[in-house]
FIKOLZA-1660 file (N, C-alpha, C; in steps of 0.1 Angstrom, whole numbers, plus 5000, padded with zeros to 4 digits):
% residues 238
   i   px   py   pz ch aa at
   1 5008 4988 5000  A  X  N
   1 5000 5000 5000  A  X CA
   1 5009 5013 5000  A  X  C
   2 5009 5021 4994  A  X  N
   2 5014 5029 4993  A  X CA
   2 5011 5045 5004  A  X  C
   3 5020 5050 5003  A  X  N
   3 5015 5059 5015  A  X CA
   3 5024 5078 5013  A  X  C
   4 5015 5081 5016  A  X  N
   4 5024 5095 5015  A  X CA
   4 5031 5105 5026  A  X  C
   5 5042 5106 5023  A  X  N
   5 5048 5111 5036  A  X CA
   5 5058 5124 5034  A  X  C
   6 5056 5135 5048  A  X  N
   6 5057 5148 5046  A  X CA
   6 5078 5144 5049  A  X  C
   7 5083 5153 5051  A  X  N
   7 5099 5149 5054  A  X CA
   7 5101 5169 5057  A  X  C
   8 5099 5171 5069  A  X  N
   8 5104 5185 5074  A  X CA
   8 5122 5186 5081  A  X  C
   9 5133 5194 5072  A  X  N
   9 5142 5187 5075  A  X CA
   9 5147 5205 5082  A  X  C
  10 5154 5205 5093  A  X  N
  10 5165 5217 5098  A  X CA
  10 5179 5207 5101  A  X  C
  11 5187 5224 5103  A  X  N
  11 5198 5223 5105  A  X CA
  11 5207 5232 5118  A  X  C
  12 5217 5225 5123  A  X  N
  12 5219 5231 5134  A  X CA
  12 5236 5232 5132  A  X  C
  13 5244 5246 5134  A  X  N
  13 5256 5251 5132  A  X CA
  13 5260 5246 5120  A  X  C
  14 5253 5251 5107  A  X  N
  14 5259 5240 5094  A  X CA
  14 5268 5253 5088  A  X  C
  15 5269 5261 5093  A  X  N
  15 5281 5274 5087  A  X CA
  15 5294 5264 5087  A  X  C
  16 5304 5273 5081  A  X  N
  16 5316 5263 5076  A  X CA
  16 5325 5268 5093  A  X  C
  17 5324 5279 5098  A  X  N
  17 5330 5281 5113  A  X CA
  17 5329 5274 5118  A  X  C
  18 5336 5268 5129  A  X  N
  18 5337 5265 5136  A  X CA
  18 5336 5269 5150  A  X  C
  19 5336 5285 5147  A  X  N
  19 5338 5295 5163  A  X CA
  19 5331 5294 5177  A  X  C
  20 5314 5292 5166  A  X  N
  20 5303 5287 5176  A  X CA
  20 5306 5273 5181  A  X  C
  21 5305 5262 5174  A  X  N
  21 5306 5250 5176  A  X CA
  21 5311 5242 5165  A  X  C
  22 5319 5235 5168  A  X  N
  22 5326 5224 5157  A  X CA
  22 5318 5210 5154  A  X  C
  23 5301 5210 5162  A  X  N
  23 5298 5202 5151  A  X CA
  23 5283 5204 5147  A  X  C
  24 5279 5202 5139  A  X  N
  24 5271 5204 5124  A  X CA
  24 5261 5191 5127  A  X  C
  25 5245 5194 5129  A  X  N
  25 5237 5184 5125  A  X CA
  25 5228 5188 5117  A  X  C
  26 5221 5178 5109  A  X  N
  26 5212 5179 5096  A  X CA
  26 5198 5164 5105  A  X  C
  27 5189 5175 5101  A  X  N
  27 5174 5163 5109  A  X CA
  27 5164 5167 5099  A  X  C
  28 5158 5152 5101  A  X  N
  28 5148 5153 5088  A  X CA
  28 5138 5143 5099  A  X  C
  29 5125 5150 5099  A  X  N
  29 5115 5147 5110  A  X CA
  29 5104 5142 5098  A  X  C
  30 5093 5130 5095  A  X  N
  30 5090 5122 5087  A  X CA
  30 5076 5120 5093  A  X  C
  31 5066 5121 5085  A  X  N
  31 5053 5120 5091  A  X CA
  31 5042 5123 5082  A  X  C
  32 5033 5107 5082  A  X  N
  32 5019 5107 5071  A  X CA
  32 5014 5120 5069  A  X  C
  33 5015 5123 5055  A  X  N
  33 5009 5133 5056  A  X CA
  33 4996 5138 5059  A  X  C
  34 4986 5123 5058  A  X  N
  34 4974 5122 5063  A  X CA
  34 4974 5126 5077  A  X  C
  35 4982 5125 5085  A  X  N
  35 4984 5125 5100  A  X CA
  35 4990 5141 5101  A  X  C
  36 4992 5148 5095  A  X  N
  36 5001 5161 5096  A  X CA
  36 4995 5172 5102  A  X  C
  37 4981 5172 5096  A  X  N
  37 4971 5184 5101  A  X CA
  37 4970 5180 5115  A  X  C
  38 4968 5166 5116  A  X  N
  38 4963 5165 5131  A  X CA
  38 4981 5165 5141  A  X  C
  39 4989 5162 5136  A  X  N
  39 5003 5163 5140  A  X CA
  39 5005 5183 5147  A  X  C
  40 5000 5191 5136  A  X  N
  40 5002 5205 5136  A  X CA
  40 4988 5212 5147  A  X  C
  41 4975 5204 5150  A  X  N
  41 4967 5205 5157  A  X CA
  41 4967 5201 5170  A  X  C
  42 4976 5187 5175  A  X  N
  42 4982 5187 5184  A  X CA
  42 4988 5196 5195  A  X  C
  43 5005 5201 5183  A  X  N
  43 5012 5207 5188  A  X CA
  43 5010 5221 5193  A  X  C
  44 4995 5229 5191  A  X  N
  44 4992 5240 5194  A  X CA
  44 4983 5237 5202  A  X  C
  45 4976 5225 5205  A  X  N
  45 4970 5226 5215  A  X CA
  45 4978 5223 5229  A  X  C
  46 4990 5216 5228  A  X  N
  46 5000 5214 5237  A  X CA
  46 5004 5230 5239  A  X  C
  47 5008 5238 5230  A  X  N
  47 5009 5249 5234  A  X CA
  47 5002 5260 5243  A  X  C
  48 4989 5255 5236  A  X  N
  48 4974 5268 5247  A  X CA
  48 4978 5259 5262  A  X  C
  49 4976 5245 5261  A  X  N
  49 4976 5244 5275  A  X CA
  49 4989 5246 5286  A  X  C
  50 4997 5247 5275  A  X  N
  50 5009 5255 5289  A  X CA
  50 5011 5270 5287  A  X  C
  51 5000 5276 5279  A  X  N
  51 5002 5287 5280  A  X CA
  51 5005 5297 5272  A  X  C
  52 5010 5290 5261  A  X  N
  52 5017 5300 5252  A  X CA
  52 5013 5300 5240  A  X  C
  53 5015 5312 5232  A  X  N
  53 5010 5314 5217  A  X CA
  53 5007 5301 5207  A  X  C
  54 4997 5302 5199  A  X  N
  54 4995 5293 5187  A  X CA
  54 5009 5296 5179  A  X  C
  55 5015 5308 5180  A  X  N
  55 5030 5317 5171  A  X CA
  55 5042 5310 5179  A  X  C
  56 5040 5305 5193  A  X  N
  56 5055 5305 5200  A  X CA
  56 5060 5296 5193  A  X  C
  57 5072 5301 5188  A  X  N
  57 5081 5292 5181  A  X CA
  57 5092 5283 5190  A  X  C
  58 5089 5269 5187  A  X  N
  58 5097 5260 5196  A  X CA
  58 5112 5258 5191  A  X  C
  59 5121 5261 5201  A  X  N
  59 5135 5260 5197  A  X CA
  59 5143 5250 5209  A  X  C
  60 5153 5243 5206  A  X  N
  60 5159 5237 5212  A  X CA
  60 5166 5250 5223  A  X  C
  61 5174 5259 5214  A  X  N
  61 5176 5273 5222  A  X CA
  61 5171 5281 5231  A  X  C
  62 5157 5273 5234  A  X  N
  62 5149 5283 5238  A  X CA
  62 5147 5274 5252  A  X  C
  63 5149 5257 5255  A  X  N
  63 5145 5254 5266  A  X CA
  63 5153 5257 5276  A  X  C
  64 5143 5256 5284  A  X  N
  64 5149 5265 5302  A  X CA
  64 5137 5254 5310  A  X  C
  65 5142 5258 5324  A  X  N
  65 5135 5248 5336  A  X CA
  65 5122 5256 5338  A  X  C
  66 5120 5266 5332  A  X  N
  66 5108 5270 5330  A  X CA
  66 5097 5269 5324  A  X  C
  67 5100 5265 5312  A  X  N
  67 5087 5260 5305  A  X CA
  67 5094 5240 5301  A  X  C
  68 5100 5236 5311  A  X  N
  68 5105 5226 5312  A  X CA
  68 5092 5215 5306  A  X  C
  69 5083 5212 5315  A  X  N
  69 5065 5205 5309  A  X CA
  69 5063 5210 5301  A  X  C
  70 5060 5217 5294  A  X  N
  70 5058 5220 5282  A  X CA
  70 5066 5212 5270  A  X  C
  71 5081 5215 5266  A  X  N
  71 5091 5207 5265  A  X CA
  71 5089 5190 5264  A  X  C
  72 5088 5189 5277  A  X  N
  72 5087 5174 5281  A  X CA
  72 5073 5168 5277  A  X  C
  73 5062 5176 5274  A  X  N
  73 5052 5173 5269  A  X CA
  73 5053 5165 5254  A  X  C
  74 5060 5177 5246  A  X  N
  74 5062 5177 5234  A  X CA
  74 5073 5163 5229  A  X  C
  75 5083 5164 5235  A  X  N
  75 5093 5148 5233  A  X CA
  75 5083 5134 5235  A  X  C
  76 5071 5133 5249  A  X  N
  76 5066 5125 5251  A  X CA
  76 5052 5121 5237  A  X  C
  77 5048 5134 5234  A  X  N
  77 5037 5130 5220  A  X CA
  77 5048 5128 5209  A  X  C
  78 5061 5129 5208  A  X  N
  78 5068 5124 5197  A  X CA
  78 5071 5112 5197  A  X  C
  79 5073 5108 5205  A  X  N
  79 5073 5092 5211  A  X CA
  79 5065 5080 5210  A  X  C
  80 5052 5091 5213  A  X  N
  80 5040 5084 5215  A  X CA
  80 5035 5080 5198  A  X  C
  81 5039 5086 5187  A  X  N
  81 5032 5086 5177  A  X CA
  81 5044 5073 5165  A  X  C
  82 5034 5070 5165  A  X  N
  82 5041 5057 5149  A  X CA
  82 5044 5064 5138  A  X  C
  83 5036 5076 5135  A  X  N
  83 5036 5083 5126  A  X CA
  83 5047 5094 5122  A  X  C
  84 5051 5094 5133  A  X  N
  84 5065 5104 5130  A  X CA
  84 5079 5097 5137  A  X  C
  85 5091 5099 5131  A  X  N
  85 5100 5097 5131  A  X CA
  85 5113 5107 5123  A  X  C
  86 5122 5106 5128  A  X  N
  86 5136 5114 5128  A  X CA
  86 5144 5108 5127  A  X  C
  87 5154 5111 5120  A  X  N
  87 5168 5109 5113  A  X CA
  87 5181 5122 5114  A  X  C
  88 5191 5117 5119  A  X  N
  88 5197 5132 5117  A  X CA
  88 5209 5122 5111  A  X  C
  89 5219 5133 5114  A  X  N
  89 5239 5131 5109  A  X CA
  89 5244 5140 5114  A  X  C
  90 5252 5134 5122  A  X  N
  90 5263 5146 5133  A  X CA
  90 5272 5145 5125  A  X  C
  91 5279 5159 5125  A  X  N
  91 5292 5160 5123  A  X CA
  91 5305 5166 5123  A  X  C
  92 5316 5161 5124  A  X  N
  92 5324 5170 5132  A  X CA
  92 5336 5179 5121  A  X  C
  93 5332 5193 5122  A  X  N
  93 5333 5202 5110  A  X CA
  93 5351 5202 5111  A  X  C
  94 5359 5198 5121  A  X  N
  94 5368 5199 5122  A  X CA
  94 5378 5193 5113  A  X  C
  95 5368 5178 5110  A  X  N
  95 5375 5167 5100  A  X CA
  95 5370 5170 5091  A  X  C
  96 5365 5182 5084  A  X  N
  96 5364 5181 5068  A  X CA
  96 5375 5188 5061  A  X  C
  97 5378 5185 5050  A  X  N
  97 5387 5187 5042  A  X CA
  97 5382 5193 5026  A  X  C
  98 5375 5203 5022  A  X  N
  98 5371 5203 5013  A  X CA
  98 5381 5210 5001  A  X  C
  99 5395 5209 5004  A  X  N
  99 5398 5214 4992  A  X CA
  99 5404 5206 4988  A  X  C
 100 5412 5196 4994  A  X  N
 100 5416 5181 4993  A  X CA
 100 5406 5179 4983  A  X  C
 101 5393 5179 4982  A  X  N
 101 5384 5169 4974  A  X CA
 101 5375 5182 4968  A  X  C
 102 5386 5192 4965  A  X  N
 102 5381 5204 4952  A  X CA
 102 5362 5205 4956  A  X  C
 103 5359 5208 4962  A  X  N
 103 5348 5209 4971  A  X CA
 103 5344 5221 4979  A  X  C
 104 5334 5226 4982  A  X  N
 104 5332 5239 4989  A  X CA
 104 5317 5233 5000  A  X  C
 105 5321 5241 5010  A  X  N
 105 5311 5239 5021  A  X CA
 105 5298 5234 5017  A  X  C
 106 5295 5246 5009  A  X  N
 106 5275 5245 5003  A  X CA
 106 5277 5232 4997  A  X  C
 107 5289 5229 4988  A  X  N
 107 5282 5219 4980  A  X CA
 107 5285 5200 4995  A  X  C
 108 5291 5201 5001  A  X  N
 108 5293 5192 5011  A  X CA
 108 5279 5195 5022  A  X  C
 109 5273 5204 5022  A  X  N
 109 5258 5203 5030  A  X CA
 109 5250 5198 5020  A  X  C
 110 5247 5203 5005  A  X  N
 110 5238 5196 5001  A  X CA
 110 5243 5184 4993  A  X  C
 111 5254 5173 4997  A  X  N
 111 5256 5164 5001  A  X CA
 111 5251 5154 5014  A  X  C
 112 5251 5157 5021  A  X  N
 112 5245 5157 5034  A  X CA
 112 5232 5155 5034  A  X  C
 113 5224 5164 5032  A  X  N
 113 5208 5168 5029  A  X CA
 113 5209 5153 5020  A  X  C
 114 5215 5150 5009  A  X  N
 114 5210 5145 4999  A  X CA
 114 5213 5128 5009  A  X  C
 115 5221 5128 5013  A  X  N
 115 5225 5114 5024  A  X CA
 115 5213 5116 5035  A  X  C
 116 5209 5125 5040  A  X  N
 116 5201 5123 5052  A  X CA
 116 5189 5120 5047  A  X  C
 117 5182 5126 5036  A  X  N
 117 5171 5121 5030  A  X CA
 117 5169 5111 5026  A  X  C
 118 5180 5101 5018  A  X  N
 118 5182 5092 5008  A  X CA
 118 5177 5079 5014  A  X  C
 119 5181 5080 5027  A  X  N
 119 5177 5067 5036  A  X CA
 119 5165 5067 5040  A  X  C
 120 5153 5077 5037  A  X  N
 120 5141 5079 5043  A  X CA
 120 5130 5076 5035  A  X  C
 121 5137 5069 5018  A  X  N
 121 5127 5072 5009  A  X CA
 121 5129 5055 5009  A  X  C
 122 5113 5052 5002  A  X  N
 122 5107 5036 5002  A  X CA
 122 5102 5042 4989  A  X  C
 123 5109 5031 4974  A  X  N
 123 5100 5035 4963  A  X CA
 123 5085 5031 4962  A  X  C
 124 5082 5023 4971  A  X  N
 124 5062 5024 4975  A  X CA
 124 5058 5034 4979  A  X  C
 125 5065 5046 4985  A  X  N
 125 5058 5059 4990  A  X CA
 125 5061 5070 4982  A  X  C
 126 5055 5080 4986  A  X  N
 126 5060 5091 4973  A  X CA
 126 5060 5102 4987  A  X  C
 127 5070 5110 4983  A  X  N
 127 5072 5121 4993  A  X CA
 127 5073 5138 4989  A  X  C
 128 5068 5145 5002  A  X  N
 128 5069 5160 5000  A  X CA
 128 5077 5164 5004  A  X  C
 129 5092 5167 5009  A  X  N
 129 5102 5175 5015  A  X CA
 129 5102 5191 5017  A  X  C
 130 5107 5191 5028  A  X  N
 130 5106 5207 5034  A  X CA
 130 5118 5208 5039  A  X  C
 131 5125 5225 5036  A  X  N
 131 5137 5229 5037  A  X CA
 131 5135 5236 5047  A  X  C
 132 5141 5236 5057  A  X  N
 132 5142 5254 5065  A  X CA
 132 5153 5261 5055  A  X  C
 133 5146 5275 5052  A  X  N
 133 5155 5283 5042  A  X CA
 133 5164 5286 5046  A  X  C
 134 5178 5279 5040  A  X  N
 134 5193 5286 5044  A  X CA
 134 5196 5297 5038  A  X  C
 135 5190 5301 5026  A  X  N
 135 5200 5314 5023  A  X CA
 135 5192 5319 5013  A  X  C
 136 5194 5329 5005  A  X  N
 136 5183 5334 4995  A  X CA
 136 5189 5323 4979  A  X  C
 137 5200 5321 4981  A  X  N
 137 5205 5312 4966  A  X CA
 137 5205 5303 4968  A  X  C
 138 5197 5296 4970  A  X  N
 138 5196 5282 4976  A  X CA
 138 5185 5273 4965  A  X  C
 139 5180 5279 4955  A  X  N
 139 5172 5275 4946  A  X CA
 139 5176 5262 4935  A  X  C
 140 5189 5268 4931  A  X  N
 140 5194 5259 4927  A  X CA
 140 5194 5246 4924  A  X  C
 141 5205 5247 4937  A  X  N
 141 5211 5236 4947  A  X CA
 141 5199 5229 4951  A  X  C
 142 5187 5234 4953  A  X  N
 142 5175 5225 4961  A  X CA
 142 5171 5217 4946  A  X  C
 143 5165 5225 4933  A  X  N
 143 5163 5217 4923  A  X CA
 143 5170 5202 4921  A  X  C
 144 5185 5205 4919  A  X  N
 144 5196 5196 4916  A  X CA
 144 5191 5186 4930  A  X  C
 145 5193 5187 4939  A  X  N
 145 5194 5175 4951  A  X CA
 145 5177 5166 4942  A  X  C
 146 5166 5178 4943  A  X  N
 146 5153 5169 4940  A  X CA
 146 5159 5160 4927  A  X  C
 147 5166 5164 4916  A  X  N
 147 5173 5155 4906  A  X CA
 147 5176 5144 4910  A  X  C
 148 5189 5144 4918  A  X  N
 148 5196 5138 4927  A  X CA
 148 5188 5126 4932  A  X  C
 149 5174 5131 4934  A  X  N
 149 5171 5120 4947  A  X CA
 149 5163 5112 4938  A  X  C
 150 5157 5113 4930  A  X  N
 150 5151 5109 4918  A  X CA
 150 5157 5100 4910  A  X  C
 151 5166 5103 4905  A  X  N
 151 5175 5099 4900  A  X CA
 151 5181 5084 4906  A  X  C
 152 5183 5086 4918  A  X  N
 152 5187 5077 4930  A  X CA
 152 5176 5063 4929  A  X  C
 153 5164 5069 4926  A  X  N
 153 5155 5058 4925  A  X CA
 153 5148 5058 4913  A  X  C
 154 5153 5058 4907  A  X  N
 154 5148 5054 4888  A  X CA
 154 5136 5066 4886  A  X  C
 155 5132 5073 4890  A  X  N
 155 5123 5082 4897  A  X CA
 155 5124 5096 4889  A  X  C
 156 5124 5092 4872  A  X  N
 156 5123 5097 4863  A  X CA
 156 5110 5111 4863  A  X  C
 157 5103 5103 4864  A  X  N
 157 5086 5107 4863  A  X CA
 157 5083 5118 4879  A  X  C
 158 5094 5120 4887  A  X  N
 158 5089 5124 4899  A  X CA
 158 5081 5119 4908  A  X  C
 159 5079 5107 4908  A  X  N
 159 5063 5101 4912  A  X CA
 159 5063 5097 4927  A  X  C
 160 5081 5098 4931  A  X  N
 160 5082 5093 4942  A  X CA
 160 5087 5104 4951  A  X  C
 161 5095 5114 4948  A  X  N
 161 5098 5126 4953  A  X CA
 161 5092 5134 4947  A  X  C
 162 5081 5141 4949  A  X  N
 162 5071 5148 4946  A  X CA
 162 5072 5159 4943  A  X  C
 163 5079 5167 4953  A  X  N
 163 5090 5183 4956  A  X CA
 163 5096 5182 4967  A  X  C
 164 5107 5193 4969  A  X  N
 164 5114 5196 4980  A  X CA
 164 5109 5210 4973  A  X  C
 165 5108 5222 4987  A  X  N
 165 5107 5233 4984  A  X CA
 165 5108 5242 4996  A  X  C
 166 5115 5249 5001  A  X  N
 166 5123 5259 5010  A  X CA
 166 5110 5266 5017  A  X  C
 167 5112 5270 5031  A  X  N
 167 5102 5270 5039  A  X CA
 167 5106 5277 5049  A  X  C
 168 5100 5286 5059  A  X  N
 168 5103 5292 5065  A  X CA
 168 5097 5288 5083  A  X  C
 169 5107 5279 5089  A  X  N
 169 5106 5272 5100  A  X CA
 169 5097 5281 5106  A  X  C
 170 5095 5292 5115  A  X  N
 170 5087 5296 5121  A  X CA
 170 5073 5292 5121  A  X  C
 171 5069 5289 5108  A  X  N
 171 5056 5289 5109  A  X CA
 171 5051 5273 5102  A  X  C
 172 5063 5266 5108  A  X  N
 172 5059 5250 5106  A  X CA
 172 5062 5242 5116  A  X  C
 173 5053 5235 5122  A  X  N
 173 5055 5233 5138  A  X CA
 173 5066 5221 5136  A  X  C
 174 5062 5214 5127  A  X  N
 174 5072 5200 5126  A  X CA
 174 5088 5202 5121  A  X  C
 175 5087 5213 5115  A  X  N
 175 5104 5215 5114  A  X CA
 175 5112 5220 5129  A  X  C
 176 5101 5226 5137  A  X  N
 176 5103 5232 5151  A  X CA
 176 5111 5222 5158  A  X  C
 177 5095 5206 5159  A  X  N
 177 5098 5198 5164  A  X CA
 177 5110 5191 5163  A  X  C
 178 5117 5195 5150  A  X  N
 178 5127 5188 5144  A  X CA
 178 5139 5194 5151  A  X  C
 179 5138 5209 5147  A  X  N
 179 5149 5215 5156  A  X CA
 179 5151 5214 5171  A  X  C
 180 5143 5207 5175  A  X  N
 180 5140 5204 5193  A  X CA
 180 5149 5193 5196  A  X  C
 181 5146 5180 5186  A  X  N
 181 5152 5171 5186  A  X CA
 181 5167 5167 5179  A  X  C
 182 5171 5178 5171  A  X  N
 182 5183 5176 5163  A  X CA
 182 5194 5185 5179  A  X  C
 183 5187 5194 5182  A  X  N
 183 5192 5202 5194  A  X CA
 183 5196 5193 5204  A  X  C
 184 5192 5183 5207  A  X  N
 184 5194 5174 5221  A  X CA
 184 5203 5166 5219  A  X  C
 185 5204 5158 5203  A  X  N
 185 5214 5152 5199  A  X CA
 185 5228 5161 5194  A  X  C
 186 5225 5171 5188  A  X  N
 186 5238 5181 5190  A  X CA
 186 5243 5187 5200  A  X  C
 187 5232 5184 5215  A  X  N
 187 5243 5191 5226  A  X CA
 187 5250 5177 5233  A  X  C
 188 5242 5168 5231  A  X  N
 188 5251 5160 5237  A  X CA
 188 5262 5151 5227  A  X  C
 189 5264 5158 5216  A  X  N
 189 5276 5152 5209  A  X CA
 189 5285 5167 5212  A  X  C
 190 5283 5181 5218  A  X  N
 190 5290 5185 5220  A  X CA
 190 5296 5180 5233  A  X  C
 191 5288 5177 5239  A  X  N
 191 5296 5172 5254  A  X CA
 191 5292 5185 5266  A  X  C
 192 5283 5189 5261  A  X  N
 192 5274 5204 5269  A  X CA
 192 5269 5201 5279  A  X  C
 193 5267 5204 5293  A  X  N
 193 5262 5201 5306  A  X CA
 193 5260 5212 5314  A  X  C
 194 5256 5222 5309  A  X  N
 194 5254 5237 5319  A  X CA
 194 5237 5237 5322  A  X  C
 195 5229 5238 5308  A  X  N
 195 5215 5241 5311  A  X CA
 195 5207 5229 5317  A  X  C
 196 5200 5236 5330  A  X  N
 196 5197 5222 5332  A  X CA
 196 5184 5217 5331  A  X  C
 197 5175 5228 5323  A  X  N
 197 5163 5224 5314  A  X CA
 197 5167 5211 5303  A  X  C
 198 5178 5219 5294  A  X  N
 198 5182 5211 5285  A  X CA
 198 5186 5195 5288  A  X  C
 199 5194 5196 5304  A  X  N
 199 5201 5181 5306  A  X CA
 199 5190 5176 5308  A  X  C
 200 5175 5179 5313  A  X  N
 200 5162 5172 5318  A  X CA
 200 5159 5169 5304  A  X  C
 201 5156 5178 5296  A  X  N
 201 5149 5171 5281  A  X CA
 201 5158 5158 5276  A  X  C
 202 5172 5163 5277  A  X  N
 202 5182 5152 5269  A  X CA
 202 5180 5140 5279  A  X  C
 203 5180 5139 5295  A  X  N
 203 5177 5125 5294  A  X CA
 203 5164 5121 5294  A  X  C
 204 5152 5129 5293  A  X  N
 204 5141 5119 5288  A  X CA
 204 5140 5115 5273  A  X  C
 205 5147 5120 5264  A  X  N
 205 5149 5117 5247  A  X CA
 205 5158 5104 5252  A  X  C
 206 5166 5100 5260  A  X  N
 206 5177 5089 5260  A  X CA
 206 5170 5080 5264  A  X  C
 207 5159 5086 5275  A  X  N
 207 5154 5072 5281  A  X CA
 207 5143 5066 5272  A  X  C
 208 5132 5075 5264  A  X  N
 208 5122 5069 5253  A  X CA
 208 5129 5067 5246  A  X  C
 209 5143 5067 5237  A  X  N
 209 5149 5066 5226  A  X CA
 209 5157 5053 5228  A  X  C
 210 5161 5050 5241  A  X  N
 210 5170 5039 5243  A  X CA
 210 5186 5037 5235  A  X  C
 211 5186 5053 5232  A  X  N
 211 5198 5056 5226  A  X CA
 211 5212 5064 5236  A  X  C
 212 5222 5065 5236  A  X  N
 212 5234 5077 5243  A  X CA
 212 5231 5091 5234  A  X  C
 213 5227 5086 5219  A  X  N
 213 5227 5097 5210  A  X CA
 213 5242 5101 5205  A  X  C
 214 5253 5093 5205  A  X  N
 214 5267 5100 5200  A  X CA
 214 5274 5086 5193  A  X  C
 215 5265 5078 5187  A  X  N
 215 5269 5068 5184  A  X CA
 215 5258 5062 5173  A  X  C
 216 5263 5054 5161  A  X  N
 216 5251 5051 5154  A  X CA
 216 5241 5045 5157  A  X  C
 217 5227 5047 5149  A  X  N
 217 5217 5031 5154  A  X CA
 217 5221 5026 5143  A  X  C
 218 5210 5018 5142  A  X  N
 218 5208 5010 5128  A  X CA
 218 5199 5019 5119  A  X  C
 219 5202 5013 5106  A  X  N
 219 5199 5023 5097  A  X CA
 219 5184 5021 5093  A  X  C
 220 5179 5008 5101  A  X  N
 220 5160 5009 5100  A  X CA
 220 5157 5013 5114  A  X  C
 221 5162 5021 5122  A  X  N
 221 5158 5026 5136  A  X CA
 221 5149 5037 5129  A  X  C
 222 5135 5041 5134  A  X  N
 222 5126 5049 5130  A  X CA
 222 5127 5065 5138  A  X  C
 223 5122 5060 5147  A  X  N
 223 5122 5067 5157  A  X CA
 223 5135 5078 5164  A  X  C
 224 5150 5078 5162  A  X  N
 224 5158 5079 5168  A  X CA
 224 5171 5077 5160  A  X  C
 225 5170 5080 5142  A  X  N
 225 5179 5074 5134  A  X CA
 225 5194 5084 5134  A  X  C
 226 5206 5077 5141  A  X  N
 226 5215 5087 5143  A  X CA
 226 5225 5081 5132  A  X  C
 227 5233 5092 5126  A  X  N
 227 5243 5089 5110  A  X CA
 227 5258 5097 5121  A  X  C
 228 5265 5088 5124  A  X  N
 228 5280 5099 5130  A  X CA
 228 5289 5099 5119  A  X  C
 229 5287 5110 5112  A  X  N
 229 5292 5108 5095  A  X CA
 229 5310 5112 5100  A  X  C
 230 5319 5101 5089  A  X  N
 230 5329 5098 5091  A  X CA
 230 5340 5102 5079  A  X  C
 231 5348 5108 5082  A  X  N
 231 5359 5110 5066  A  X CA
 231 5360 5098 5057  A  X  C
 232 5365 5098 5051  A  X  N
 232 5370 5088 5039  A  X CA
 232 5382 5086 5048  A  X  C
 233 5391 5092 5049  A  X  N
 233 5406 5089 5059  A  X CA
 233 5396 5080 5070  A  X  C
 234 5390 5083 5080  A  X  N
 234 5387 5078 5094  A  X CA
 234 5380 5060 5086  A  X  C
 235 5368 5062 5081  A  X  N
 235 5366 5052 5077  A  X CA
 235 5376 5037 5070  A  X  C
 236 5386 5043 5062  A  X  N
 236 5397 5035 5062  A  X CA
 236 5404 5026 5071  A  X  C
 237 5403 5041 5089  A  X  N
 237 5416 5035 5092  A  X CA
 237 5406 5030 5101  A  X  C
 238 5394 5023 5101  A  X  N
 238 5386 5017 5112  A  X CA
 238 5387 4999 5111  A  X  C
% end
């Protein structure tokens, strides 16, 4: 049976600096599209009842021991649902090498993008993808990846990647949700332990996830899909 499914994807410190933080995650949050309205009806009703705007925009940045239930609300109906699921790829910007391999930043993220999605697609389903907008030139590059992924699956006719098309996270709760969850797995691959809203959320994501979060799952894990993306040198010498 075939099924259609939405793919809301952010990103967290994917600049080529390092200054802020040296590592770079890419999350792609996956969910019936049939189920989406009620997915997006949910998440604002979780909102009114702790209080805050149908507009508050949920950020990983943003948790504190203050709106801590609220937070912890939101990880527990992600959990709770079959219908949604996450994928990310940590990475550690320190070990990239892009002139070694005549390569530039942008085109090594939408590399990335094109690896984090690639494992999400079943040629029985056909899919919608959503970008949080990186930059105003990003048109391109997004075209070519939809090529790319198409391509990847005989997927001539479009029939299975339907569109990808740039979006503006604020006003899409599921890319929010996405940034909530790529956030928890990027602080604890930084090795972060100050906030301690954040350390409360990170260990209830470890304890429903059954994951550390800084190490792979398997690559049919639904729920909790971690990629610790590796050089060509490192891979080698494993």
């Amino acid at each position: 049976m075939e099924n259609s499914v939405s793919i809301y994807c952010d990103e967290s410190s994917h600049l080529e600096s390092v200054a802020l933080s040296a590592i770079m995650g890419l999350g792609a949050l996956s969910c019936l599209t049939d189920k989406k309205d009620e997915a997006f009806a949910t998440i604002r009703a979780i909102k009114a009842k702790h209080g805050l705007s149908k507009d508050f925009e949920i950020k990983w940045s943003k948790v504190s021991m203050g709106k801590i239930d609220f937070y912890k609300e939101l990880i527990n109906y992600y959990f709770d649902q079959d219908f949604l699921g996450f994928r990310c790829i940590i990475i550690d910007k320190t070990k990239l090498e892009h002139k070694l391999h005549d390569s530039s930043h942008d085109d090594f993220y939408y590399k990335m993008i094109f690896l984090l999605i690639r494992e999400l697609l079943d040629p029985e389903n056909n899919y919608r993808i959503y970008l949080d907008k990186k930059d105003t030139a990003g048109r391109k590059k997004v075209d070519k990846l939809h090529e790319f992924l198409c391509n990847k699956n005989y997927d001539y006719k479009k029939e299975i990647v339907k569109s990808i098309q740039e979006v503006v996270s604020n006003q899409i709760e599921l890319i929010q949700l996405c940034d909530l969850l790529l956030g928890a797995v990027c602080y604890q691959n930084r090795g972060l332990n100050t906030n301690a809203g954040k350390m409360t959320l990170l260990e209830l994501i470890i304890a429903r996830s059954g994951y550390t979060l800084v190490k792979n799952t398997f690559p049919s894990e639904h729920k909790m899909n971690i990629l610790v993306w590796k050089s060509k040198k490192e891979s080698e010498n494993v």
